[in-house]
C-alpha positions in Angstrom: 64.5 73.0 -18.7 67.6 73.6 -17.1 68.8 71.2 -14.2 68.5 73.2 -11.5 64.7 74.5 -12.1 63.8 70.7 -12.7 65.0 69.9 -9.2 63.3 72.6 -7.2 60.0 72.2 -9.0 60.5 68.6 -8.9 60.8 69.0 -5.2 58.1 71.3 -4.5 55.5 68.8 -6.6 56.4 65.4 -5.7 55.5 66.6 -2.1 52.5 68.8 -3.1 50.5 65.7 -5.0 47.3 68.0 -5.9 45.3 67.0 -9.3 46.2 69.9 -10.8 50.0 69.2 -10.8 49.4 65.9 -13.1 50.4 67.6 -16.3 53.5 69.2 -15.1 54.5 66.0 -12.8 54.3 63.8 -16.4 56.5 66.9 -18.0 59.0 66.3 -15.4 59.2 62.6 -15.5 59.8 62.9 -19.5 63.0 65.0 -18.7 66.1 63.7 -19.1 66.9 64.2 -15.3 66.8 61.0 -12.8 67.3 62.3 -9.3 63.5 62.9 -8.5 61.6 60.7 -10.7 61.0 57.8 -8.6 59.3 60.5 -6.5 57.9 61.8 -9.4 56.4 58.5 -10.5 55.6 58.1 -6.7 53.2 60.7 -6.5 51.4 60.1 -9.5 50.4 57.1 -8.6 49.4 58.6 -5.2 47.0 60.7 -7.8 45.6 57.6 -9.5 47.3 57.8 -12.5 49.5 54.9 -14.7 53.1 55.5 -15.4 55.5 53.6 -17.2 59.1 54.6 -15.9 62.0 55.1 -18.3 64.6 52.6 -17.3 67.2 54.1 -15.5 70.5 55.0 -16.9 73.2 54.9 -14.4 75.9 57.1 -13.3 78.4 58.8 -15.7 81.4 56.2 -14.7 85.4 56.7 -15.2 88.0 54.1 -14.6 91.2 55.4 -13.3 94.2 53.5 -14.0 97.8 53.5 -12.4 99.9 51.3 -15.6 96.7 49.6 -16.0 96.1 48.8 -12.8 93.2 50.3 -10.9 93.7 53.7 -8.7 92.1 52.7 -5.6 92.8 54.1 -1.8 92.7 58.0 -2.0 90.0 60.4 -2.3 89.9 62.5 -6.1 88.5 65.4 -6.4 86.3 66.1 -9.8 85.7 69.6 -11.3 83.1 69.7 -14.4 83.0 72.7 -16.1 80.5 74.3 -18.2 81.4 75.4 -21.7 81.9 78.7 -22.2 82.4 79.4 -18.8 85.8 80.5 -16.9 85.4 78.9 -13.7 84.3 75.0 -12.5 80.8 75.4 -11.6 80.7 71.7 -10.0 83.4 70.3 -7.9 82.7 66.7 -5.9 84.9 64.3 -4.0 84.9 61.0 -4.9 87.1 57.5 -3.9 87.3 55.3 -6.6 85.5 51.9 -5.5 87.6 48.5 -5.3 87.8 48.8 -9.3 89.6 51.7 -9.8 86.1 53.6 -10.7 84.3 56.8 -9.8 80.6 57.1 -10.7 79.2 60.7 -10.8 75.3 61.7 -11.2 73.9 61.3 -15.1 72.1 64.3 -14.1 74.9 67.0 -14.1 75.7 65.6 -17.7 72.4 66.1 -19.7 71.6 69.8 -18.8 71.0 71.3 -22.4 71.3 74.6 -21.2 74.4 74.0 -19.4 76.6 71.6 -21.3 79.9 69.9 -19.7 82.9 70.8 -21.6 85.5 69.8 -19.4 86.2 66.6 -17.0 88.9 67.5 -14.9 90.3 65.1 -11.7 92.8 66.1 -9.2 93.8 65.0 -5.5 93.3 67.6 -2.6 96.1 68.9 -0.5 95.8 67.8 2.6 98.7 70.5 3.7 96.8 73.8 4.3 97.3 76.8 1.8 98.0 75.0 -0.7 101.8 73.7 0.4 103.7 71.0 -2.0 104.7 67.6 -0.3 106.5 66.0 -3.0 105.6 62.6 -1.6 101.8 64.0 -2.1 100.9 62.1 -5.0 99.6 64.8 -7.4 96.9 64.4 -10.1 95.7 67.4 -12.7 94.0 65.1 -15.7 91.6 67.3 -17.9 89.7 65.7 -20.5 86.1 66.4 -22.7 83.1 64.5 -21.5 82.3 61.3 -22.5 80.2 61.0 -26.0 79.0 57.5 -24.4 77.6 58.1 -21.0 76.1 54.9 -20.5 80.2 53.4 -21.9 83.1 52.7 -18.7 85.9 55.6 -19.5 89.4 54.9 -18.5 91.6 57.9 -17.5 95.3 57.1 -17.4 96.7 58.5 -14.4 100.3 56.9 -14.8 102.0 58.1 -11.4 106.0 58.5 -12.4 109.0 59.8 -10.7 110.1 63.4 -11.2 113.9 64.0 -10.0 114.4 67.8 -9.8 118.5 68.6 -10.0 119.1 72.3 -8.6 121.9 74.6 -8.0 120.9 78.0 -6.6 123.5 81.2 -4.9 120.7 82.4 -2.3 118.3 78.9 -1.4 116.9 81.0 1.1 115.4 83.7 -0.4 113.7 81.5 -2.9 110.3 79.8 -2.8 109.1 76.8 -5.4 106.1 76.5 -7.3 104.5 73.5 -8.8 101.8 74.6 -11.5 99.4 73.3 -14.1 100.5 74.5 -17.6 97.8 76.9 -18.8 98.7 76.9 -22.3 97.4 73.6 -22.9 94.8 73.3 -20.6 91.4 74.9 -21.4 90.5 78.7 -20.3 88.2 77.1 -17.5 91.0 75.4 -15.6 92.3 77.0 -12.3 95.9 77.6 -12.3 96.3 74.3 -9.7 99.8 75.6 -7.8 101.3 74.4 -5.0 104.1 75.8 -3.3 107.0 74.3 -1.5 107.6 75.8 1.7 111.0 74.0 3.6 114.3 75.6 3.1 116.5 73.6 1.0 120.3 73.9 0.3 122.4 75.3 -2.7 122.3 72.6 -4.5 120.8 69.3 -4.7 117.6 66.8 -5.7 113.9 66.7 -4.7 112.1 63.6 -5.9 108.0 64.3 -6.7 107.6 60.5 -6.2 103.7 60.3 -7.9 102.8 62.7 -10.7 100.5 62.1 -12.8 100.6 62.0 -16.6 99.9 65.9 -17.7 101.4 69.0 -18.7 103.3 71.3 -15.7 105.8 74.1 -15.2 108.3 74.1 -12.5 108.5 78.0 -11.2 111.4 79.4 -8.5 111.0 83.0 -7.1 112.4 85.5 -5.2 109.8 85.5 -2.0 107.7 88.5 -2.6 108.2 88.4 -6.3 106.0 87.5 -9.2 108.6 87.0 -11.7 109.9 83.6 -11.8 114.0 83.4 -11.4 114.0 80.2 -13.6 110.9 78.3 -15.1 110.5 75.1 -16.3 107.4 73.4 -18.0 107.6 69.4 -18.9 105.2 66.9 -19.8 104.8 64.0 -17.5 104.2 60.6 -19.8 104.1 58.0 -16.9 108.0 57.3 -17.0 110.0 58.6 -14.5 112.4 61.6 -15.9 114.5 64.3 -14.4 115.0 68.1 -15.2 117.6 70.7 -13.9 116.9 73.9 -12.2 119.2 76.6 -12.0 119.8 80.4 -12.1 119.6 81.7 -15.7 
């Protein structure tokens, strides 16, 4: 049974306690799921019967780390996606407790019918429509579920530098685009761009000061135009680097 029709019949039992539920109240404790078993359990006792509870498992826990040092102070964003599917079909918010970690419900993990294929964490704009700060730290890390859930995965976040060198005829005609690189992220993942909306000169530098390790492209466009004027894609390893943008 799928997650979602163990919770709502989970929900509708554990309140409904009648003798005739026993049978399906004891199917639904010996699911994998956790969220409604201690009610499950609750309201078979209510009906007079013994139950031995499974121990529980825990949440599914990820430990971010900044050079090995624990990521703690801003919210993350986590996006699981289902295999097979184009879009994320769950999306949370999450801030990593005093040791760098962020625990997320067993439940969503152990669906049979809807496996996880992709762990992905990023940090939320907090500029509206989706504008580019470049002080904004920025975080895309995709990776497979663990095989352990009960084990502590690390994720290496790696903040580094990114010095952009530009040289461009018409600045103001242009607009910037910071972007995920889709051709080595799986099908599921959104496209993750943020756009840069200040005027800037000629010529010149703009430091990203945190991005995290991952791949990314770099596009510059005529405003109103989909095709890029110059594009750039780079990996980011957690050391600071610098690229050069300028008309091809």
């Amino acid at each position: 049974m799928d997650k979602r029709t163990a919770d709502a019949c989970a929900s509708v039992l554990a309140d409904l306690r009648r003798p005739e539920t026993v049978n399906a109240l004891r199917a639904l404790v010996a699911l994998p799921y956790e969220r409604y078993r201690p009610r499950l359990i609750q309201a078979l006792k209510a009906l007079g019967e013994t139950v031995e509870a499974p121990p529980p498992s825990g949440p599914v826990r990820f430990l971010l780390l900044d050079h090995g040092a624990p990521l703690t102070g801003m919210e993350v964003a986590v996006d699981l996606h289902y295999a097979g599917s184009d879009y994320s079909q769950l999306s949370t918010s999450r801030t990593p407790d005093s040791d760098g970690i962020v625990s997320l419900e067993r439940d969503d993990f152990v669906d049979p019918q809807n496996p996880i294929s992709v762990v992905a964490f990023r940090i939320p704009s907090k500029l509206p429509y989706g504008e580019l700060d470049p002080e904004e730290p920025m975080i895309y890390i995709w990776q497979p579920p663990p095989h352990d859930l009960s084990a502590l995965t690390e994720v290496d976040v790696d903040f580094a530098k990114l010095t952009v060198n530009f040289r461009f005829s018409n600045p103001a005609d242009l607009e910037w685009s910071f972007l995920l690189d889709k051709s080595k992220a799986p099908k599921s993942l959104s496209i993750y761009t943020r756009v840069l909306r200040k005027h800037l000169p000629a010529s010149g530098r703009i430091v990203f000061s945190k991005v995290a390790r991952g791949s990314y492209k770099l596009e510059v466009k005529k405003k109103g135009s989909w095709k890029p004027v110059v594009s750039r894609t780079f990996e980011m390893t957690g050391r600071d680097q610098t690229i050069d943008l300028s008309e091809q």
